[in-house]
Residue frames relative to the residue before (quaternion, step in Angstrom):
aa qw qx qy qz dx dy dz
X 1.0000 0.0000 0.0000 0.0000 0.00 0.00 0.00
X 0.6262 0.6067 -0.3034 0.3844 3.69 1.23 -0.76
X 0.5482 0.5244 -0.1954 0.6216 3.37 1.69 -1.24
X 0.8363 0.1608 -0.2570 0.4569 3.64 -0.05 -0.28
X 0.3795 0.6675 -0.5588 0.3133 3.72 0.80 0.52
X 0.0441 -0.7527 0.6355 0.1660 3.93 -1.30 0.14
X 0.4544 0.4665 -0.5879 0.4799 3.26 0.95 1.02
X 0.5226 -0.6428 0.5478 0.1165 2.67 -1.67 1.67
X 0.3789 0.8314 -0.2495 0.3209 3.30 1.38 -0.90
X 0.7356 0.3035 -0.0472 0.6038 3.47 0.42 -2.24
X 0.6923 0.3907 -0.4338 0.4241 3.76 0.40 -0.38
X 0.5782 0.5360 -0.4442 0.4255 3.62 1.10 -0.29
X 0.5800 0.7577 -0.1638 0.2502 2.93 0.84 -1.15
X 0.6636 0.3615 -0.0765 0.6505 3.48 0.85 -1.80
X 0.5406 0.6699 -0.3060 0.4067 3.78 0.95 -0.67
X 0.5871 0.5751 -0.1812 0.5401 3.47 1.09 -1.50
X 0.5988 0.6978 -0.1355 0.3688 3.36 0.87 -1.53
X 0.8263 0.1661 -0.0124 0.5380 3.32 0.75 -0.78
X 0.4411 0.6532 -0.3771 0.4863 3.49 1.71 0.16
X 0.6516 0.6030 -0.1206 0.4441 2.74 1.11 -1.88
X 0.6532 0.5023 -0.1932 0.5327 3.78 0.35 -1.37
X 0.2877 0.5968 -0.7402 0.1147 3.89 -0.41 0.69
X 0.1305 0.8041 -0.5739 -0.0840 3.92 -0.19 0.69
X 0.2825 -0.7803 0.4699 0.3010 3.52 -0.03 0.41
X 0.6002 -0.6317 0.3017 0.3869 3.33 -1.13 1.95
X 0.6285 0.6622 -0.3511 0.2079 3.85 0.71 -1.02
X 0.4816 0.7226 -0.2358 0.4363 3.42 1.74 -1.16
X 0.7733 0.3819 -0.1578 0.4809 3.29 1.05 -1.27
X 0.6313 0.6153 -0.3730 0.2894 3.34 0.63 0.10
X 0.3507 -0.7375 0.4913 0.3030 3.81 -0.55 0.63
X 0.8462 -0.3439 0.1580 0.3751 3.14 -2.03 1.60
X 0.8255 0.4344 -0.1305 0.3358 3.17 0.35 -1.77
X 0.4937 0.6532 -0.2908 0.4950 3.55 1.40 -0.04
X 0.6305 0.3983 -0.2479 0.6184 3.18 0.74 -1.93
X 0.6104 0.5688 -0.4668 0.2933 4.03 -0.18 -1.25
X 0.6646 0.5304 -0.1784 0.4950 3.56 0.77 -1.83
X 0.6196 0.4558 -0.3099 0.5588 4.17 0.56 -0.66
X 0.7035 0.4406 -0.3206 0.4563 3.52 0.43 -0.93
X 0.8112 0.4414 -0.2266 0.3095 3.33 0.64 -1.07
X 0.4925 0.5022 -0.3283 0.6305 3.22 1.74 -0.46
X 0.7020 0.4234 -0.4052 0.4047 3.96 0.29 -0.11
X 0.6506 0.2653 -0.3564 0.6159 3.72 1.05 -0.31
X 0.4215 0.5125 -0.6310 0.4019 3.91 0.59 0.82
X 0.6725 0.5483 -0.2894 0.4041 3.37 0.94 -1.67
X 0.6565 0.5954 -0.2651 0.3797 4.00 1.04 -1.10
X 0.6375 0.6190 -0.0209 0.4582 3.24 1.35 -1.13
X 0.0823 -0.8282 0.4466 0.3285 3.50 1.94 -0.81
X 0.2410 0.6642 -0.5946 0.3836 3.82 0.50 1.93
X 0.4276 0.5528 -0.5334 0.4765 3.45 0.76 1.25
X 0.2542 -0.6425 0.7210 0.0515 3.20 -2.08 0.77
X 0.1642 -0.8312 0.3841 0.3669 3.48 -0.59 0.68
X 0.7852 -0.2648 0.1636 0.5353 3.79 -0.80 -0.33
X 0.4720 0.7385 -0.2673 0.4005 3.23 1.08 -1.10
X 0.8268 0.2305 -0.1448 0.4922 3.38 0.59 -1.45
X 0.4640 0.6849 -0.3429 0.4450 3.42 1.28 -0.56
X 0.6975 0.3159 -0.2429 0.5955 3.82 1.01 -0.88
X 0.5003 0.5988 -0.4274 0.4565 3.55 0.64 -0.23
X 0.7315 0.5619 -0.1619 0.3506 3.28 0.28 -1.71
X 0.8053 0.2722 -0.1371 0.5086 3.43 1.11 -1.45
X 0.6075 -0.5880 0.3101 0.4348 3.55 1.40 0.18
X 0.3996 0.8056 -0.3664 0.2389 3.71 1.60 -0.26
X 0.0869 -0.7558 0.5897 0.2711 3.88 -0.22 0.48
């Protein structure tokens, strides 16, 4: 129905819509998401990281 409309109107309209909406993706995430990112980012700050290398090593992965 959007494709075959010729009201400028509705195409403004739904347009506006999504201009308008700038939610940032982070907002939407739940506690326990954001918590887990954070905590993996002061692992990375801290040098608490393994690279892949060892990660396949460790679990036996060729």
């Amino acid at each position: 129905m959007l494709r075959e409309t010729e009201n400028l109107s509705v195409a403004t309209y739904i347009k506006n819509i999504f201009v308008n909406e700038k939610k940032d993706w982070w907002d939407e995430l739940p506690n326990y998401a954001k918590e887990g990112i954070e905590e993996g980012e002061r692992d990375i700050a801290e040098g608490r990281v393994h690279s892949y290398e060892e990660i396949k090593q460790y679990f036996g992965w060729k």
